[in-house]
N, C-alpha and C positions, 0 to 999 in steps of 0.2 A: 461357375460363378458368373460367368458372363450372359449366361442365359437370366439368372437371378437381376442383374443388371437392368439385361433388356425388359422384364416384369417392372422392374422397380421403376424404370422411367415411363411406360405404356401405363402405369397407373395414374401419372397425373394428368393424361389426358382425360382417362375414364374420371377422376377425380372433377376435371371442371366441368364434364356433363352432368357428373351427379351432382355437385350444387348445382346448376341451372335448374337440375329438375327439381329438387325437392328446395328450392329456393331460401338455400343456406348463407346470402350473402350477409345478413343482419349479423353472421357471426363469422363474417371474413372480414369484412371494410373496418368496422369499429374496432375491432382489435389490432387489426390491421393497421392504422393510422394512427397508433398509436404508436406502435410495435416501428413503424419508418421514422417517426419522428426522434424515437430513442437510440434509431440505429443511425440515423445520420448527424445526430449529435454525438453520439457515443467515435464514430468512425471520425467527427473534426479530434477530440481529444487524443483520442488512441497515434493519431500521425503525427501530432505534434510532443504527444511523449516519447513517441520511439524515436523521433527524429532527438530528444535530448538525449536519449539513453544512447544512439550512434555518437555523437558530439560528443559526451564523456569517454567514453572509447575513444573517440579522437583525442582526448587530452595526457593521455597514457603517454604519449612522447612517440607516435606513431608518427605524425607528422612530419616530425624531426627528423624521424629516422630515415623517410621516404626523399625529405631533402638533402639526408646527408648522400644516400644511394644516390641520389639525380638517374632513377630507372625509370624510363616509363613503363615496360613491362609490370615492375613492380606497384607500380602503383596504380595501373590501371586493376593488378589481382586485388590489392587492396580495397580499392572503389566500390569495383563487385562484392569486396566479402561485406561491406559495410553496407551496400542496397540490399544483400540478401538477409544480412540479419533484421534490419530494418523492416523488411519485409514478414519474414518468421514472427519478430515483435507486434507486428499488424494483425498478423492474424490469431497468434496467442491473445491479445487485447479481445478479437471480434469471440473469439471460442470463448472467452469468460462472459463476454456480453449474452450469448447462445445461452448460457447459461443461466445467466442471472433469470433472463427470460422463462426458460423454460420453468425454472422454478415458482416464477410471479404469476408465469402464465398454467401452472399444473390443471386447478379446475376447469381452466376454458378444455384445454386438449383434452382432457380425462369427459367431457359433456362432447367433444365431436368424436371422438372413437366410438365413446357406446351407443351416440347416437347413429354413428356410419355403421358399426355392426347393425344394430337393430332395420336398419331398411335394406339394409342387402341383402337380411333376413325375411322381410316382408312383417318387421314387427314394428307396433308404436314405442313409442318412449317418451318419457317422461322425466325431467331432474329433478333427482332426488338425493338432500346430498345427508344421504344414510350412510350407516355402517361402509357398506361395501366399494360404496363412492366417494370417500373420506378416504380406506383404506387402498382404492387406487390411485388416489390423489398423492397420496403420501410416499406409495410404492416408486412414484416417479419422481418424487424431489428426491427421496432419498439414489435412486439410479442416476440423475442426472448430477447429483455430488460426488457418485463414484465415478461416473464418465470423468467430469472436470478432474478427478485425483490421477485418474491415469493418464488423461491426456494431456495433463501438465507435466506428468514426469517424461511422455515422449514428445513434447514441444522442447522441454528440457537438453535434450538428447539431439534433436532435430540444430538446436540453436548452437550447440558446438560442432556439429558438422558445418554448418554455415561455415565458420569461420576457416576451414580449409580450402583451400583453394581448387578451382574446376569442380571438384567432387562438393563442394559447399554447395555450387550454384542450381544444384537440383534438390535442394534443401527445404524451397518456398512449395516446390510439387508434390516433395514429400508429407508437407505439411497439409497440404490440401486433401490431400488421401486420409488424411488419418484424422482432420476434421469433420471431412464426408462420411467417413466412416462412423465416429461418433456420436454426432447428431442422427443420421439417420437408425442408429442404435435405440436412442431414448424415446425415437419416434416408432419405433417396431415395437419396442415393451409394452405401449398401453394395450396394443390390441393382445399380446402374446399373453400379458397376464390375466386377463379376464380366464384363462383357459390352461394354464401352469403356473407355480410357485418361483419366486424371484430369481431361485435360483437355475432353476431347469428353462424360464424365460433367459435368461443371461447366454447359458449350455446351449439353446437351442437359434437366436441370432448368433453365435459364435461359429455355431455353423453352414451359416448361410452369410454370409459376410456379404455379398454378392445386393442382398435385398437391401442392406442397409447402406452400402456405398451408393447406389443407387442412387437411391432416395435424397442423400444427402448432397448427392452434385448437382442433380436440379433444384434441388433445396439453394445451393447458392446462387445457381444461374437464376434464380426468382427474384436476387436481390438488386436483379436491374429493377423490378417491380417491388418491391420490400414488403408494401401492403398485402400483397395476396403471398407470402413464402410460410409462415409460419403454418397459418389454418391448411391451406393448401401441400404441405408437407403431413401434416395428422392425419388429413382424410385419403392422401395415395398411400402412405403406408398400412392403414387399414384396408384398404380396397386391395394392396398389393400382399395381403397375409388370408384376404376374403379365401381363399380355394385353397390353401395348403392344409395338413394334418396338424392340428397344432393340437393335440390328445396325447 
């Protein structure tokens, strides 16, 4: 897995040579700035709703309780369970954002994978949005609605561990992993599918978990740059599936 790792992050290097060369930026920037504009509007809402949904949690009579104790201990575990869940609701927020995204964005991603396969190929290409480019388009909203099913049921799961104390507070890491994990999933299936069926693409990132965590944690680390994460996560995960057996 950690080998698959180190592929997955060696590929966004090879990733920004290869737009420079084949001068792909006409479809990094524009969608790209788009794609930041949404995330850092979306990212003002998301803290200020999480930050109501902790506040409600506060009104529970925890408060009370905390000044009836007069602990500090207690209330500093408290503090922590209430930044971490805070936190886990952050990033649940950003995971549906991912989302929505990939959904809105399917044709763009589905046009830079076949086009990333076809030059690594040494072939041309052309978009065409026929049969099979329709039916990869589709392939991927419909996987990126099972991703968001399941990873809402273990953001679910993540967000009641928060609330336990010491063991809560590796809850927000937990959650990072299995967002990494995720995304960088839905970005391995366009290239997987062109070459397996939904389901044996699924069987076959399941097994390599490694490529797609990867992928997914530079995928975040881009969102100091936001512009270049999304294009730039499609075409290293094609570059990083370019030399495996996917038959």
């Amino acid at each position: 897995m950690l080998k698959e790792i180190i592929i997955a992050f060696q590929s966004y290097t090879k990733a920004h040579h290869f737009i420079r060369t084949h001068h792909l930026w006409k479809w990094i920037v524009i969608p790209g700035i788009l794609y930041s504009i949404l995330f850092i509007i979306g990212i003002y809402f998301f803290w200020d709703s999480a930050s109501v949904v902790v506040s409600w949690l506060g009104r529970l009579g925890i408060d009370r309780f905390l000044q009836h104790q007069r602990s500090a201990v207690l209330s500093f575990f408290f503090v922590m369970g209430g930044l971490m869940v805070h936190l886990v609701l952050i990033f649940f927020y950003f995971s549906l954002f991912k989302y929505l995204m990939l959904i809105i964005g399917a044709p763009l991603f589905t046009y830079l994978s076949e086009q990333t396969d076809a030059l690594l190929n040494g072939k041309g290409y052309t978009m065409r949005f026929n049969r099979p480019f329709r039916q990869d388009m589709f392939n991927g909203i419909r996987l990126a609605i099972r991703n968001c099913l399941w990873q809402t049921v273990y953001i679910v799961c993540i967000l009641l561990l928060a609330f336990i104390p010491l063991i809560g507070w590796i809850a927000p890491v937990v959650c990072i992993f299995v967002e990494c994990y995720y995304y960088g999933f839905s970005m391995l299936d366009y290239s997987c599918r062109r070459h397996l069926s939904p389901g044996a693409s699924i069987a076959y990132i399941n097994q390599r978990k490694g490529f797609a965590v990867g992928n997914g944690m530079v995928f975040y680390g881009l969102h100091f740059v936001p512009v270049l994460a999304p294009a730039y996560a499609i075409i290293a995960a094609t570059i990083s599936l370019s030399h495996q057996n996917l038959e």
